[in-house]
N, C-alpha and C positions, 0 to 999 in steps of 0.2 A: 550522948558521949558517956563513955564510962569514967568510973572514978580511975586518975592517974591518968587520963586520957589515951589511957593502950585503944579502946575498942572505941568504934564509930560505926553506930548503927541507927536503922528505922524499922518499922513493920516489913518492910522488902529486901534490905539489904544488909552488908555491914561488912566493915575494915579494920584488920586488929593487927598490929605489928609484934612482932615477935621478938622474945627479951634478947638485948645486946648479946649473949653468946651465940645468938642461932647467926650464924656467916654461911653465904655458897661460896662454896670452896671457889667459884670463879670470878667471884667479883665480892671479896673479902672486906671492900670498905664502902660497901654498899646493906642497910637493913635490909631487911628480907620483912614483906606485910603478906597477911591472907583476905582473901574477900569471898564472901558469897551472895548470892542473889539469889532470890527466889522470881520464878517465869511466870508466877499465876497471878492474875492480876485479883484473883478473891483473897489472899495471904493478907494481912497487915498482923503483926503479933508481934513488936520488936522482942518481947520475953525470950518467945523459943528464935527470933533471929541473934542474940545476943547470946543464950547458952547453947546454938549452931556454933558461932562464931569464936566462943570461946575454948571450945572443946575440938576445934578442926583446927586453929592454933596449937594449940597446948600439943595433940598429934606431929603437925608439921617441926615444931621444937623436938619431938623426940623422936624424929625420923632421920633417914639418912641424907635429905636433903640441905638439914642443920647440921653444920660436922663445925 
């Protein structure tokens, strides 16, 4: 778990929620989280699944799916 507890990750996966302004427009009082997985069962690295994780957030916030 990251510090502030935004991201939750492992060497395989990880889940990071997106800061309070990011809303979808269709369901406005609901957070918006990202996840990603990796399918290779030889992967364990939480480092590079943590700056995946942080960097596909931070994108999703400054996209048009955040409005």
């Amino acid at each position: 778990m990251s510090e502030g507890e935004r991201f939750v990750y492992s060497g395989q996966a990880g889940v990071g929620r997106t800061l309070p302004s990011c809303k979808v427009s269709e369901h406005p009082e609901q957070d918006l989280y990202t996840a990603v997985e990796t399918r290779d069962s030889g992967i364990d690295d939480p480092a590079a699944i943590e700056k995946l994780l942080v960097a596909y957030t931070k994108a999703v916030e400054g996209s048009p799916a955040c409005r």
